[in-house]
N, C-alpha and C positions, 0 to 999 in steps of 0.2 A: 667788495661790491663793485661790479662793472657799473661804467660810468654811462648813462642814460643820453641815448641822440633823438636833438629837435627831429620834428619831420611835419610837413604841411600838406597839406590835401584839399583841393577843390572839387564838389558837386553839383554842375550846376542841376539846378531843382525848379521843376514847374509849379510856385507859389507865391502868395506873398509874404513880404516881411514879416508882416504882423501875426501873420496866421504860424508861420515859421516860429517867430518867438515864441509862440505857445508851446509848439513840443519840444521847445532845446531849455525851457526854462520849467516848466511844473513835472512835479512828481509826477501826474496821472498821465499826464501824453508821453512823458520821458517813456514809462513802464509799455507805451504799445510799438515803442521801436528798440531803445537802446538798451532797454534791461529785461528783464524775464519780470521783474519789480522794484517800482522804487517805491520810499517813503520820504518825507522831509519833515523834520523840526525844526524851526529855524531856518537857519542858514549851513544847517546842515542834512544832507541826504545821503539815504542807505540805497545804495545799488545789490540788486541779488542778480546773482546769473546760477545757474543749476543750484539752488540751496547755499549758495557761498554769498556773505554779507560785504561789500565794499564800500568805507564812507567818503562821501566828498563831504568839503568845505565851498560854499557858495561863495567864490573871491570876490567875483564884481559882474555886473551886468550893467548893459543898457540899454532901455526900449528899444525893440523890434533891428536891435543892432548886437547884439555878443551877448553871453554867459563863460564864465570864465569860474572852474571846478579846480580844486585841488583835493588829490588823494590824503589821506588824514595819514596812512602809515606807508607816505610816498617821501623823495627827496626833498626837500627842502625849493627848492628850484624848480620841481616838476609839474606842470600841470595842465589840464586839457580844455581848450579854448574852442567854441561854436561861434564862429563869426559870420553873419547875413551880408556880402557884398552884392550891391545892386550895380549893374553896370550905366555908368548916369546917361548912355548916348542911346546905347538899345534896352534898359530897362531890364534885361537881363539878371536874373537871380542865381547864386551862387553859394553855398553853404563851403566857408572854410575852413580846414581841421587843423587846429596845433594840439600836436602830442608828443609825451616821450616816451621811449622804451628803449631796450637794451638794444644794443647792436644787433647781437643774433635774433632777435623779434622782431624788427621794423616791419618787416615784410608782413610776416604773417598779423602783425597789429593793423597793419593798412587791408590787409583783404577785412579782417575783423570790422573794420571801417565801413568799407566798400559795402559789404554784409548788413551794416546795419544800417546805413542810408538808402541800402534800396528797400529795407523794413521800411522805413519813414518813408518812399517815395511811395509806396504800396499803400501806406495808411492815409497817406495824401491824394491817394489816387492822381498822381503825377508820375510823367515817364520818362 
């Protein structure tokens, strides 16, 4: 098993925190950007993309500042971080990504990224 490289990503996003926390954190807005559909029990959530089930584990959150997921049949150490950085001088908002993937995927996991934050910038009607 190749070994999994960190990788970070900033976007800054025309919103607020609060409103942000809502679609990086509930089943029903996750499903109008990141997923094709989510579900949640718990503290745990099913990701679908074409008919394919993905579960996370809900590790940690905190109001209208991060959700932190881990893949349930991922590395032990892997997992995918939505962090809301406000810039404290110009106010400025910024969604940023911690993920791992294989070496030879970085790339095409960041366009996957790219890809679906401009879903959410769409659904935000933000540009």
């Amino acid at each position: 098993m190749s070994e999994k490289i960190k990788y970070e990503l900033e976007f800054p996003i025309q919103a607020s925190p609060n409103m942000l926390y809502q679609y990086i954190t509930s089943a029903s807005s996750l499903s109008e950007w990141f997923a094709d559909d989510v579900n949640s029990r718990g503290k745990v959530f099913s990701f679908f993309w074409d008919g394919v089930e993905e579960k996370a584990d809900l590790v940690s959150t905190k109001n209208n500042q991060f959700v932190k997921f881990k893949w349930l049949d991922g590395d032990d150490d892997c997992y995918f971080e939505i962090r809301i950085a406000v810039d404290e001088l110009t106010k400025d908002v910024s969604l940023m990504i911690t993920d791992f993937s294989d070496e030879d995927e970085v790339e095409e996991s960041k366009m996957l990224w790219e890809s679906q934050i401009a879903d959410l910038k769409q659904v935000l009607g933000s540009s």
